[in-house]
Residue, then its C-alpha position, 0 to 999 in steps of 0.5 A: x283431916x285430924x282434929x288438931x290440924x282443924x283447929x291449927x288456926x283457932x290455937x294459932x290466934x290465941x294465948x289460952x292463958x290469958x283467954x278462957x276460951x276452950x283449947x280443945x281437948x278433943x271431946x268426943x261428938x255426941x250421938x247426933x250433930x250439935x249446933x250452937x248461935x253465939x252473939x259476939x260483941x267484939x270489934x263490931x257486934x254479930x252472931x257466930x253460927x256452928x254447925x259441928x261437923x266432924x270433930x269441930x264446929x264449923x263456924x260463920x259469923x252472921x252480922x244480923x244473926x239468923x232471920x225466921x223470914x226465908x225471904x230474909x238472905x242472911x250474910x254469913x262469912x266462915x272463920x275458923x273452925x272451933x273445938x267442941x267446947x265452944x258450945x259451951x263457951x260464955x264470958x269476956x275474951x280480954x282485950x288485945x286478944x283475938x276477938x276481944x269482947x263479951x259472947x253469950x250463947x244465944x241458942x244451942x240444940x242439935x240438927x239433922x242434915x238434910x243434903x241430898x242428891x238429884x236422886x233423893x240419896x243422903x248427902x254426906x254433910x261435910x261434902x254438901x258444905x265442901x261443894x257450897x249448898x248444905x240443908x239442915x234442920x235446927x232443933x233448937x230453944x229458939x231456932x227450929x225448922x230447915x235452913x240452908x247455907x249456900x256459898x255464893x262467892x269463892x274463896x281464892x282472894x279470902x273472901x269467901x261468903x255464903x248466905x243462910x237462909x230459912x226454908x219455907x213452911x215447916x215449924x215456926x222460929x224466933x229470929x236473931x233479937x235486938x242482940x243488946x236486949x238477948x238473953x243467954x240460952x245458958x244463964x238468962x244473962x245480957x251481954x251487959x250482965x256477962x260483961x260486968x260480972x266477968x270484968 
């Protein structure tokens, strides 16, 4: 699917001259797939997930952030693709706006997919998310080691809701903080400081 097709949903729900979102200009992917946490203090406060898939971030909004426990099944419901650009993408989106409130990233790096068949073969990544049950390996500041996303229920009402969980053994990693208390990856700053030095 082109690149402008994917984010026809992400455009449609903005007005990007009153947001200071990204429009997406097509920035080219890098050598090896980015992935960027978000935390979102918006109608209610939670953590963005993406994965870049393609020529996009795929994206899930994760209430209670990512957890370091693989006993720990985090709720993860998809939103919109997101440009590239995103990763970046720190400051308050106006009020009325679609998703109105203050992000910060909270962690961002790249990883390594991890998909394979019964046969120990490569799994193309945007196929293993197309058939609901994707592994990969985060290199993040805060996050490392394997994760999996598996969808467990459909999507033929809307409802569409996966589950990310941290797989056991391999490096150690920081869970999702007390979102009010985190700093950002990028500037150090609280959501408070974003808030009030953008508002």
């Amino acid at each position: 699917m082109a690149e402008r097709d994917r984010l026809r949903d992400y455009r449609g729900r903005r007005d990007f001259g009153r947001t200071g979102e990204p429009e997406g200009s097509g920035a080219a992917p890098g050598r090896r797939p980015r992935f960027v946490v978000q935390i979102h203090d918006a109608s209610t406060l939670h953590f963005d997930f993406r994965l870049q898939v393609g020529d996009v971030l795929t994206s899930w909004s994760v209430p209670k952030g990512p957890s370091a426990d693989p006993g720990d099944k985090r709720l993860a419901v998809p939103t919109e693709d997101h440009p590239l650009e995103y990763e970046d993408f720190e400051g308050v989106i106006p009020r009325g706006e679609y998703g109105g409130g203050t992000v910060i990233v909270w962690d961002r790096g790249t990883y390594e997919p991890l998909s394979h068949d019964r046969r120990g073969r490569p799994v193309d990544f945007a196929a293993s998310l197309e058939r609901g049950h994707a592994t990969f390996r985060l290199h993040g500041s805060k996050l490392r080691g394997a994760y999996a996303l598996t969808r467990f229920r459909g999507g033929d009402d809307g409802e569409e809701a996966w589950l990310l969980v941290k797989q056991a053994g391999g490096s150690r990693t920081r869970s999702a903080p007390d979102p009010r208390r985190a700093r950002s990856a990028v500037s150090g700053r609280t959501l408070a400081q974003v808030a009030a030095e953008t508002g």
